[in-house]
C-alpha positions in Angstrom: -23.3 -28.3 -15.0 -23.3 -25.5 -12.3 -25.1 -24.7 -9.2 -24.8 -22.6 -6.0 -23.6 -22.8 -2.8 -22.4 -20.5 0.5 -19.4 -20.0 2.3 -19.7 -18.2 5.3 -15.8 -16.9 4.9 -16.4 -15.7 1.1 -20.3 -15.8 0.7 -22.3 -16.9 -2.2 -20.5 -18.8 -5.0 -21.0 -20.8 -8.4 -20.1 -24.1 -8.2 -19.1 -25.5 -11.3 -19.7 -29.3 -11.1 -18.9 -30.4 -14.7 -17.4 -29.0 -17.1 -15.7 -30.7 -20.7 -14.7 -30.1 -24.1 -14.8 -33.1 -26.5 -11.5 -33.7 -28.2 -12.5 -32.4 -31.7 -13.9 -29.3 -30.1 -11.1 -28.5 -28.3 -8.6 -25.2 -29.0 -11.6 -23.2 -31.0 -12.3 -21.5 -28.1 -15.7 -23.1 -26.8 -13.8 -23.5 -23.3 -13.3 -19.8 -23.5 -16.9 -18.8 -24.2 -18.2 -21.3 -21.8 -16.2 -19.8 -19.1 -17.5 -16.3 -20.2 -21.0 -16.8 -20.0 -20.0 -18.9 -16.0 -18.6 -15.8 -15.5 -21.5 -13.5 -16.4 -23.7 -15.8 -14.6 -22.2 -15.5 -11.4 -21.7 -11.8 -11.7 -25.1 -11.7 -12.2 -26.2 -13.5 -9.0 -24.3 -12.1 -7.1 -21.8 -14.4 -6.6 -18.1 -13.7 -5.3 -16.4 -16.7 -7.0 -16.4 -20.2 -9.3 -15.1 -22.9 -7.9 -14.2 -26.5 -9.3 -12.6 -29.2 -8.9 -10.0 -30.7 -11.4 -8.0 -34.2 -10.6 -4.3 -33.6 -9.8 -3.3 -36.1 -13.0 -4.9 -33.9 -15.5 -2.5 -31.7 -16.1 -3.8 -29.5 -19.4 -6.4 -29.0 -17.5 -4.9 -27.5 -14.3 -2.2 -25.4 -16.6 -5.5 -24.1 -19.4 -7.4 -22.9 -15.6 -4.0 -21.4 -14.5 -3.7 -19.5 -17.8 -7.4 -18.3 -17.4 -6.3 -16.9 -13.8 -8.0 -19.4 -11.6 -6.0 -19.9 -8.3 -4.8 -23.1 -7.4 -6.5 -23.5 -3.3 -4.3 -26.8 -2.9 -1.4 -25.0 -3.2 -2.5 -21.3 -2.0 -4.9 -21.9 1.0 -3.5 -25.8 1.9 -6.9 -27.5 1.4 -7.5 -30.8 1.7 -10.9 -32.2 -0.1 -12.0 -35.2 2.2 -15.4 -37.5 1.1 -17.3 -40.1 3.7 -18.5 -42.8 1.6 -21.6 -44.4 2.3 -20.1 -47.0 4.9 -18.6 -44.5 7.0 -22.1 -42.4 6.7 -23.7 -45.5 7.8 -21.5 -46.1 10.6 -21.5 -42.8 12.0 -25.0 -42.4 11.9 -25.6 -45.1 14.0 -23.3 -44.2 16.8 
């Protein structure tokens, strides 16, 4: 699952929002081709990067994005990803 979205620092990028392999699909390359045809399909809008998210515990996951040549922003740019749940959301919107 993939949609887009704007920086104004690096312009228009894919966003990839979901993205899994089921276990017994796994190392036959599907990963591979799936990224491919992401790839074409932000090449093809125009788009100057893919970006995802992957949780810091899964580790095959960070080293198979790695190998593909994905940078790691955490560790390259220093980001932080912050979240206001809906509490806060309520909170602030009523000050």
């Amino acid at each position: 699952m993939y949609y887009f979205t704007y920086d104004p620092r690096i312009g228009k990028l894919l966003y990839l929002e979901d993205f899994y392999i089921m276990e017994p699909y796994r190392g036959l390359g599907n990963g591979s081709e799936i990224l491919k045809t992401l790839s074409q399909t932000a090449l093809e809008t125009n788009c100057s990067y893919m970006q995802f998210l992957v949780v810091i515990w899964n580790k095959p996951s960070v080293e198979y994005y790695m190998r593909c040549g994905a940078s790691d922003l955490s560790a390259e740019e220093g980001w932080h990803l912050f979240r206001f749940n809906e509490e806060m959301l309520l909170r602030m919107a009523a000050e």
